[in-house]
N, C-alpha and C positions, 0 to 999 in steps of 0.2 A: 341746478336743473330740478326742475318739481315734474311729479308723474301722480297724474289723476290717477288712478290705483293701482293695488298686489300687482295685478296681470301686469298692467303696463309695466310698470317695474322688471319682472321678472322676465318679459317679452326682449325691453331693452338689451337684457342681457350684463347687468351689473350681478345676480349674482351669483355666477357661474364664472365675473371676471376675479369676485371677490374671493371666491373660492379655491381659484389655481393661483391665485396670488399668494393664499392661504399656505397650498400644498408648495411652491415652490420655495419659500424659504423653512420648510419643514415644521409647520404649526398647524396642523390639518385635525389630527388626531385628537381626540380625548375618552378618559372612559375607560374599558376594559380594555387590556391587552394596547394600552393606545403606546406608550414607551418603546415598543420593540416598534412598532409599525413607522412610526417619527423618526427612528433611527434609519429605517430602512430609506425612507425621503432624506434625511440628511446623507448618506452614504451615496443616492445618488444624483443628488447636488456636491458630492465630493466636499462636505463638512467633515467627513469623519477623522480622528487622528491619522497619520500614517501608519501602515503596522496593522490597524481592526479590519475585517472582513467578517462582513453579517452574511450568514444565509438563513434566509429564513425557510420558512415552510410551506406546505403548499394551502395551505390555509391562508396562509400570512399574503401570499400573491394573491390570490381568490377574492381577499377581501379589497387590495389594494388596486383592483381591476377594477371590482362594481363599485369606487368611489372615484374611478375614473384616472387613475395612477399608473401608471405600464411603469412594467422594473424591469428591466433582465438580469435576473439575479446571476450570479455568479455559481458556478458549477462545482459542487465536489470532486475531487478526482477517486473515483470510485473503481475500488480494487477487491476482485474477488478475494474473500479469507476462508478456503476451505478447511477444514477438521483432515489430520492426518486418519489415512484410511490403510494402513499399513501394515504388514505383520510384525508383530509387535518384536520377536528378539534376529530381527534384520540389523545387518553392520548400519549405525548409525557414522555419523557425519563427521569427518576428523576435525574434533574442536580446537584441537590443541595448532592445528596447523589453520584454521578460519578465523578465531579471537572471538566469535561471537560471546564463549561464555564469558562472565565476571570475572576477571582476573583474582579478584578478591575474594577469594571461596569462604561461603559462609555469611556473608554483610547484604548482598544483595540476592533475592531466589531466581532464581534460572528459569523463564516457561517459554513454553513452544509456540504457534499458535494459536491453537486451542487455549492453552491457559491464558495466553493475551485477552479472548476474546472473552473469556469467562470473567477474567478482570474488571474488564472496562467494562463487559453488559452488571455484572454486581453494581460498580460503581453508579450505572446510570440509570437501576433502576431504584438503586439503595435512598436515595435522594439527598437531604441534605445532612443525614446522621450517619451516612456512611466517606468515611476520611478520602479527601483527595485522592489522585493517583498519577503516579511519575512514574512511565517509559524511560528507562536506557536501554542503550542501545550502539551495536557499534554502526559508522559514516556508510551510507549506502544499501542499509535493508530497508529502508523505506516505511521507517519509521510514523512520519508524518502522513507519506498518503494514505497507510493504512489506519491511524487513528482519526483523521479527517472526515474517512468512512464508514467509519470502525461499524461498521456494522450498516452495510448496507441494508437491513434489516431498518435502521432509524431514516434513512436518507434515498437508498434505492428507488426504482419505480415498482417495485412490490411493497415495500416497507409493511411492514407490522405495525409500526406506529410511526408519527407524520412531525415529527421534533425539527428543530432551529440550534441553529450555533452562531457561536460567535470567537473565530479566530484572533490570535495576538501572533504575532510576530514580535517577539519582544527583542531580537538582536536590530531592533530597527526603530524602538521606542525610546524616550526619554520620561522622566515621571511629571512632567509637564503634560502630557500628552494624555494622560489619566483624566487628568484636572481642565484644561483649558485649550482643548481646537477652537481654533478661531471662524467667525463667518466672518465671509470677507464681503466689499460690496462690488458690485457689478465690474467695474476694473480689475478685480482681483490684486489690487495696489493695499489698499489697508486695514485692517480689520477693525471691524465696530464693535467688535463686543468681545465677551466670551461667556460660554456656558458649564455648570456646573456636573457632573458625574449623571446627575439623574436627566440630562437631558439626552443623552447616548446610550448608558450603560442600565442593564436590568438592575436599577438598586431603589432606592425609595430613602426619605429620611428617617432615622432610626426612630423618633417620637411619632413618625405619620403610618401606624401602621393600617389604617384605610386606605392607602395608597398601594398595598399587597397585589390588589388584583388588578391594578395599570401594568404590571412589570412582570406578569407572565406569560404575556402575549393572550392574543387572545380566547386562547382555547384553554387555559389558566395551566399549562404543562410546564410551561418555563421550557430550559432548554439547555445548551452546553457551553461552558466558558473553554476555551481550547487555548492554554499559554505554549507556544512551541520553542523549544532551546532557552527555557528558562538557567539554567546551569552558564548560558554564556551570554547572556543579558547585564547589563550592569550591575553593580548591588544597588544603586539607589531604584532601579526599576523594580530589582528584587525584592526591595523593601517594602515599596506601594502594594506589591503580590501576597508577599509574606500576610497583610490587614486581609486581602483577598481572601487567602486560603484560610487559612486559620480560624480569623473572626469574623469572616465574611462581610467585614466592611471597608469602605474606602473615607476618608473623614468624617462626615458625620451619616455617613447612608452608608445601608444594609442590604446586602446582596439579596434577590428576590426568593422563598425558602423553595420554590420549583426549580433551579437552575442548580447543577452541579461540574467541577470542576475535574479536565484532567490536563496532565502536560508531558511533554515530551524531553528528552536531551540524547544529547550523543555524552558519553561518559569522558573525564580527565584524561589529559594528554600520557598521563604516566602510563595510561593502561593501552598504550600503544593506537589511539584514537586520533582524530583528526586535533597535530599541534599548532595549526594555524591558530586557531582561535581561543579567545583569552578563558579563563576557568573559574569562576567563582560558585563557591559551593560550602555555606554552613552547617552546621550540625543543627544551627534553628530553621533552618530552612528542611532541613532532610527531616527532621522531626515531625513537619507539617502533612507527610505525605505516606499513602504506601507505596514503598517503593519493586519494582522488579524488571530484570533484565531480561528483553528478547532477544532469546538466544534464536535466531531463525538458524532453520536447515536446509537442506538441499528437496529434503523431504516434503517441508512446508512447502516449497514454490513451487518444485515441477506439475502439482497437481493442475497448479493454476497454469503455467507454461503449456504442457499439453493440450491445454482448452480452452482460453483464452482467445478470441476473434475480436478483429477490425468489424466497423462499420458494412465492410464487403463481404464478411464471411471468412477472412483467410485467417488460419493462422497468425496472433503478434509474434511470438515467438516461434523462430525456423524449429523444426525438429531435431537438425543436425545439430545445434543449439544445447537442446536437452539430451540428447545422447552422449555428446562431447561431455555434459560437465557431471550427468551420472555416473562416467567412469574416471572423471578426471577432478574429483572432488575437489582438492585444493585449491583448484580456480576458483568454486563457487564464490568465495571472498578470502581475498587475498590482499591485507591490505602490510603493507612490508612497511614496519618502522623505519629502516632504515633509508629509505625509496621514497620517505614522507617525513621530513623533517623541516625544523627551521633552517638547520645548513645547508641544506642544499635548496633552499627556497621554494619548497613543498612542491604538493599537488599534483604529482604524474598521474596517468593515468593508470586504475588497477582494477581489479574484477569485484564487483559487488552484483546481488540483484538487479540494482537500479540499472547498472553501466551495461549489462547483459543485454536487459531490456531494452536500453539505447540503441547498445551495436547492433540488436536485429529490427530496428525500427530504423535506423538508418543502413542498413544492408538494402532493405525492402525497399525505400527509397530511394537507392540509387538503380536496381533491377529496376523500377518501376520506371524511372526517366529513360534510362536504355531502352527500354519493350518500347515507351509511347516515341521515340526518335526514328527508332528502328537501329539503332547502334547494335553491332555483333563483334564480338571478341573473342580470342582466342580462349582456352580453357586458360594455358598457363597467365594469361592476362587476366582474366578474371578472379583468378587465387590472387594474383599481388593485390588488385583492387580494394580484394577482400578481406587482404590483411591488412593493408591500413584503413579500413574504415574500421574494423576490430582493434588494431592497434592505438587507432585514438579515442576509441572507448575504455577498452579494457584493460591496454598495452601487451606491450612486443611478444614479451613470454609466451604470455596465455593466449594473444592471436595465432602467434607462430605454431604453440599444439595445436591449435581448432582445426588449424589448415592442414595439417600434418595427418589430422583424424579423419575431416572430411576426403581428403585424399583416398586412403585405404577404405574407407567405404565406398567410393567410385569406382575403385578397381575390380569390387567383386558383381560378380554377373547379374543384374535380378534375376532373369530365368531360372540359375541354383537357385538363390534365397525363395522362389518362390516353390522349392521342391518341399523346405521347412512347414508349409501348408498343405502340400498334397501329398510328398512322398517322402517321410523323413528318413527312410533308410539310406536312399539314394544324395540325401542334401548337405552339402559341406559341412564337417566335424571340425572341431575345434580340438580336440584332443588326441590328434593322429600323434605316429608314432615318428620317433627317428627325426630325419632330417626335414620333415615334412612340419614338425611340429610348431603352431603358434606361437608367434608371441603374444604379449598380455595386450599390448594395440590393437593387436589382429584381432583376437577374441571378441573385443570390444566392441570394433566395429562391423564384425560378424555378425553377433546378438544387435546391434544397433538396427542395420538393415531389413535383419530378421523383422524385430518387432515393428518399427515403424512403415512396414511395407501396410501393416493394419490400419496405419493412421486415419483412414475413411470408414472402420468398419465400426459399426455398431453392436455385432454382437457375434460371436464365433460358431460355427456351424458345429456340430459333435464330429468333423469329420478332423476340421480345423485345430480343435483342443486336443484331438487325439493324436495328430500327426505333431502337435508342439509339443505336447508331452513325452512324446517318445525320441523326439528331436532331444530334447534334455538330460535323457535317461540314458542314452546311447552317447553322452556328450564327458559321462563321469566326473562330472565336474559339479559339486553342490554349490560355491561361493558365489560362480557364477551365473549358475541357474538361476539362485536364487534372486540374483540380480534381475535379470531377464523375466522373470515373473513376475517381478516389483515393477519393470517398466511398463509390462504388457497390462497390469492395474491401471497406470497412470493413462495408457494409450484406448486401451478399452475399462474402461468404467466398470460397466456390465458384467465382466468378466468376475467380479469380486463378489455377483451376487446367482454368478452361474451358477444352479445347483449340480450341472452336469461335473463341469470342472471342478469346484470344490468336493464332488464325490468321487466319482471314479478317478478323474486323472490327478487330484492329490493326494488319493491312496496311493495311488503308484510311484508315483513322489517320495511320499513317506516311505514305502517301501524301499523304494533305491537308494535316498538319501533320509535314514532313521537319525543321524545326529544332527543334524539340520531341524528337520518336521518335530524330531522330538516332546515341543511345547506344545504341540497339536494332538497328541495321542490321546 
């Protein structure tokens, strides 16, 4: 076909066919930042290995919009990581009974959140002269979604800065997979080709070092390589890794010098960890990395528990949730070697963050079908219910407390509990005498009701903090109080930066309970 001129040409529309023809098999791009953008067209044309997930940025969509590309990229799963806000010499978390820390005292350092966060933000901003970093961790703190996000801060819809990653699932890779995804043609029957490292991965060849600024995207930032459960990956995957990490190359190309590496593992079966799965783990490998274990606490999550909202506004996690496992700490994670083994053919179900998580996103869920049915149940039907959808999250034990606690909370009146805010003389003690006297459940769920009757307030009237402080003082009980003030932080925020409370009613505090307040003097 001949076209008397440009216009006519262009009018026909050849090329604009040339062009999507171009973008569809993933050869659109060239230039700066073109490598990361090509992968993003190949990822979705579903060229990519199995195993990789690109997110990019929002730069990286922006530009692949006004070149007429629609992505919907794939969503981090984005997890508040608050900074503990806590007095500092409060009963921390019975380790010895959760496994969080390193069985191995001394080989691996123990940090909290904080110190996780402090890790990874070094790591990511240290760039490529600062050494790798490897997460352990024991099955069920959540490990991955929070390095995923690590920092909503990089990925959030506030972010600070507007960065890209690119995940590995390596328990799902082969070292083929590095090397050669196939394009296949329109049948999806046979593949025609294959492509070499630098047509997916942010690397360049080691002699083309012009080719630097193809391969840090476009905004020349580079971004994050994210290997997850490298420790139970094969060794020949770990091997391809090992060129990664290390010398940051994969055969004859070199990882892009903007792009920095972190990775994740759940720790050796020995260390009473998930023995499902196989364990390979060098001294050349552990060499390549720094290493350190997150020890999560109960400390770390409820911040995020108390505050934390659905797309509606409600609460994800129930209250009764977080009260239960603040006084019932060994649920927090309870993973029982002998309850998780090969012989008995693994896998019950047991209480972690994640599994908590679950049982009340699937609690809510089953409330929420009931309300839109109009289904009505008894109270004690509604307990069974509740135990097994708890039981097949968390199992039997730690359902059977929750129910057992949410119970005795039910029992007592609000109208008392709500004497705790207006008239603490008059509002049920905890440390009566004789025959009358609590047990430590009761206590529990005493202070639970108490505190959580605030769970809508934002900030405490001086009439409020003074009838709870005297609620406490009149309670002679420091362990617990102290308890009870650690919640009412997490329930009210505010409250930690009340000058009221922190002045007057924590003298009084300190006065009644001086071996307690002590570090405060």
């Amino acid at each position: 076909m001949r076209f008397k001129s440009y216009e006519n040409f262009v009018n026909e529309g050849f090329v604009d066919k040339v062009k999507n023809f171009i973008k569809k098999v993933g050869e659109f791009f060239s230039g700066v930042g073109s490598k990361f953008l090509n992968a993003l067209i190949h990822q979705k044309n579903k060229d990519l290995p199995k195993g990789v997930t690109f997110y990019p940025s929002k730069n990286d969509l922006e530009i692949l919009k006004d070149n007429g590309v629609s992505l919907n990229a794939p969503k981090l799963k984005i997890k508040d990581l608050k900074e503990e806000r806590f007095i500092d010499h409060l009963p921390r978390l019975d380790e010895a009974v959760i496994q969080t820390k390193y069985p191995d005292i001394g080989k691996v350092k123990d940090v909290d959140s904080k110190g996780l966060d402090n890790f990874i933000r070094d790591t990511l901003e240290g760039g490529k002269g600062v050494k790798p970093l490897l997460v352990w961790g024991a099955p069920g703190i959540g490990k991955t979604a929070i390095i995923n996000a690590i920092a909503k801060e990089y990925f959030g819809e506030n972010a600070r800065e507007d960065k890209r990653l690119i995940e590995f699932d390596l328990m799902t890779m082969s070292p083929e997979d590095f090397f050669i995804p196939s394009i296949k043609d329109k049948d999806k029957s046979t593949a025609k080709g294959v492509r070499l490292p630098d047509e997916w991965l942010p690397v360049r060849r080691v002699d083309d070092k012009d080719a630097e600024k193809d391969i840090n995207g476009p905004d020349g930032k580079g971004g994050i390589l994210f290997f997850d459960e490298i420790a139970r990956c094969s060794t020949k995957v770990q091997n391809v890794c090992l060129k990664l990490i290390d010398e940051r190359r994969i055969g004859n190309y070199v990882l892009g010098e903007k792009w920095v590496i972190l990775s994740c593992a759940n720790r050796k079966n020995d260390l009473s960890d998930d023995e499902q799965e196989a364990f390979h783990w060098s001294s050349t490998l552990a060499n390549r990395f720094q290493q350190i274990n997150y020890a999560t606490t109960l400390q770390d999550w409820t911040p995020w528990a108390t505050s934390a909202k659905d797309d509606l506004g409600d609460l994800i996690v129930q209250p009764e949730i977080v009260a239960f496992l603040r006084f019932n700490q060994k649920y927090f994670h309870l993973l029982d070697p002998e309850n998780f083994s090969n012989s008995s053919g693994g896998s019950e179900a047991w209480p972690s963050p994640r599994t908590w998580t679950n049982a009340a996103a699937a609690l809510k869920a089953r409330e929420n079908r009931y309300k839109k049915s109009g289904t009505k149940l008894r109270q004690s039907e509604w307990d069974d219910e509740q135990e097994d959808i708890l039981s097949a999250n968390v199992g039997s034990e730690a359902a059977s407390a929750f129910i057992g606690f949410k119970k005795l909370i039910e029992k007592i009146n609000p109208e008392d509990i709500k004497l705790v805010w207006t008239n603490a003389s008059k509002a049920p003690k905890w440390k009566a005498t004789g025959d009358s006297k609590l047990q430590i459940d009761q206590i529990y769920a005493l202070i639970a009701a108490a505190c959580f009757q605030m769970k809508d307030t934002k900030k405490l009237t001086k009439g409020q903090a003074d009838n709870f402080t005297q609620w406490l003082c009149l309670s002679g009980d420091a362990p617990n109080s102290i308890k009870a003030i650690n919640m009412m932080y997490e329930i009210v925020p505010s409250l930690k930066e009340d000058d009221y409370f922190q002045g007057e009613c924590k003298n009084k505090l300190v006065d009644k309970f001086p071996s307690i307040f002590n570090k405060e003097k």
